[in-house]
N, C-alpha and C positions, 0 to 999 in steps of 0.2 A: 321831581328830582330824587326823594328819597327812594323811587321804586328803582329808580336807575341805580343809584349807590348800595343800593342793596343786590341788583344784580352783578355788578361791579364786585363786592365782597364776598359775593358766594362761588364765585367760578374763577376771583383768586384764589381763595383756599383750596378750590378743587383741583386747583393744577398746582398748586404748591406743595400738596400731598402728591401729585401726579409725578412732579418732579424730583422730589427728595424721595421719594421710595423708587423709583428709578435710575437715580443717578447712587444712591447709596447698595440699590441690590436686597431691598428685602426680602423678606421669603414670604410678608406677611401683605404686601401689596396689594392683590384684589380686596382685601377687607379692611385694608387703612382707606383706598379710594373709598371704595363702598358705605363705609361706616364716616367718611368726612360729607359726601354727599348729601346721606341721609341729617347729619344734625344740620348744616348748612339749610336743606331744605325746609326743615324746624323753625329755626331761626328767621326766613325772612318769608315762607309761605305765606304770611296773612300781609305781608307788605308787596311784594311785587310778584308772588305767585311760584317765584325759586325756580326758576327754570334754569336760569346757568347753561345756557345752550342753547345757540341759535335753530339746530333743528328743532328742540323740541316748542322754541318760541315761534316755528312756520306752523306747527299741527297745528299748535292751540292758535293760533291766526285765521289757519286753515276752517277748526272748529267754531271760531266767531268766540272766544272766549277771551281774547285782547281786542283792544283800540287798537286799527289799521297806523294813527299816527306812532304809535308806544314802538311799533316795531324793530323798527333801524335804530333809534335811542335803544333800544334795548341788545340789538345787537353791536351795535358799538361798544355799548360798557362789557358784554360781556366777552369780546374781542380786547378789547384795552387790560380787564382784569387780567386775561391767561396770557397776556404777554407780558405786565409788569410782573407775574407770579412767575413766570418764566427767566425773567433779569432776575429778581431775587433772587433765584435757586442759582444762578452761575455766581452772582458777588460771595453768596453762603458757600458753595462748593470749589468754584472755579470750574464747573464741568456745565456744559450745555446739555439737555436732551431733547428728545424729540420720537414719536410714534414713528416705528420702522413694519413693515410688512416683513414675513419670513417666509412670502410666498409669490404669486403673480398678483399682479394690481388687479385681474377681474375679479379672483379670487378672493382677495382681502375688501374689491367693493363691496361684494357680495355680504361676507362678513361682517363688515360693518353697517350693511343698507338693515341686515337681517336685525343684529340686536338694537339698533334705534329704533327699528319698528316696534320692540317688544319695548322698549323705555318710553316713548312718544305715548303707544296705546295703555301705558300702564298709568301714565302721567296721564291723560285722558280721562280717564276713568276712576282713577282714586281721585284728582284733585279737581276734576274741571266737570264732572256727573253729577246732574238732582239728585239721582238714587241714592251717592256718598258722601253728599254735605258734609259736613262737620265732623267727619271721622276723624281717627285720631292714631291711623296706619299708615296714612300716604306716605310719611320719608322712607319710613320702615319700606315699602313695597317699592319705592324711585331708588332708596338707595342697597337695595338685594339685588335690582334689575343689573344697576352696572356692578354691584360686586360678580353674581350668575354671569355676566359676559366677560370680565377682564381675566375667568376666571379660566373660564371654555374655549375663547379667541384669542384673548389679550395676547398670546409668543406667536399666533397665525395671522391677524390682520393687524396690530400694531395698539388693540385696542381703545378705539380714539371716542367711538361713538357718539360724536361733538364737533363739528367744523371749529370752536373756538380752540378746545386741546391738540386739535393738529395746527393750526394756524399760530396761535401766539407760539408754542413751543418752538415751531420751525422754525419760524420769524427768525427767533432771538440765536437760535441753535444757526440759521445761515448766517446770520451776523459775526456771530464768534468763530467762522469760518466750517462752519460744517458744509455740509452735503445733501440735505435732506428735504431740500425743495423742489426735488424731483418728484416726493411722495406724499406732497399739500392735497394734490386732486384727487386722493382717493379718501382723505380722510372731512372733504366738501362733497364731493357726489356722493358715495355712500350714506351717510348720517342725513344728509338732505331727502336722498332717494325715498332712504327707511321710511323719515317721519314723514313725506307726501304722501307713503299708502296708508299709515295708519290712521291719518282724519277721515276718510271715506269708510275705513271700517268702522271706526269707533261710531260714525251717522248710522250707520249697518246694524249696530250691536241695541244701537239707542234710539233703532224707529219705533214708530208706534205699530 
């Protein structure tokens, strides 16, 4: 249970940074996401492995580095976390958001298939590799990955890189009568897509 609550509270807070610098208009946004990710990641790696993201909990699935049972409990809580963190941000603000593309849906899967791959394989490899046991850079290198992408795509593919931050956010955003359940499937195929190529690579990178 505790790996669950701990996934559960790290991809609340990642969408609760997601929400409040979104719905207030920061300037400083890709480095509040990025820099909440990375302590979050801190904070619960040595208990449930800090994934906060269902793609990047297929890689590592993918990679044999979870229990086959862990999985759906783990993505459920982190599907649960980015939708209460998503109500929060409306009762705080009164405004809903939600990950919008600025372009065509191929183009924004694209986008977003592209920088999960580079988060999944980075996640890969800092935290789930013999070579980098016990290092002491992983959040630092998971949480530069999505600042470098909210930073480059974030106003072109809606920067979601996450099926939970497109999913809870919608959720709550069609609830309070938005619109933006027309663009859930690009922020699930995408980030899905990403992190399926990246476990075959990272077996590539780490054959014998």
């Amino acid at each position: 249970m505790k790996r669950y609550a701990t996934e559960f509270i790290g991809t609340f807070f990642l969408v609760f940074t997601i929400g409040m610098v979104s719905v207030t208009g920061s300037a400083g946004a890709p480095l509040a996401i990025g820099a909440t990710l990375m302590v979050m990641v801190y904070m619960g790696g040595h208990v449930s492995g800090a994934h906060y993201n269902p793609a990047v909990s297929l890689a590592i699935l993918q990679r044999g580095a979870m229990e086959k049972s862990d999985f759906v409990p783990y993505l459920a809580a982190q599907l649960l976390g980015a939708t209460v963190a998503s109500a929060v941000v409306v009762v705080l603000t009164g405004s809903s958001f939600a990950p919008a593309p600025s372009t065509g849906g191929l183009q924004a899967v694209v986008a977003e298939a592209l920088v999960t791959f580079a988060l999944a394989l980075v996640v890969l490899n800092v935290a789930t590799a013999e070579s980098t046991k016990g290092n002491s850079y992983y959040g630092l290198a998971i949480g530069f990955t999505v600042l470098a992408g909210a930073a480059s795509v974030g106003n072109f593919s809606g920067g979601a890189f996450n099926p939970a931050v497109g999913i809870g956010p919608i959720l709550v955003d069609t609830i309070s009568g938005g619109d933006s359940i027309a663009d859930v499937w690009i922020y699930v195929l995408g980030p899905f897509a990403g992190a399926a190529a990246a476990a075959p690579v990272f077996k590539l990178q780490t054959a014998a």
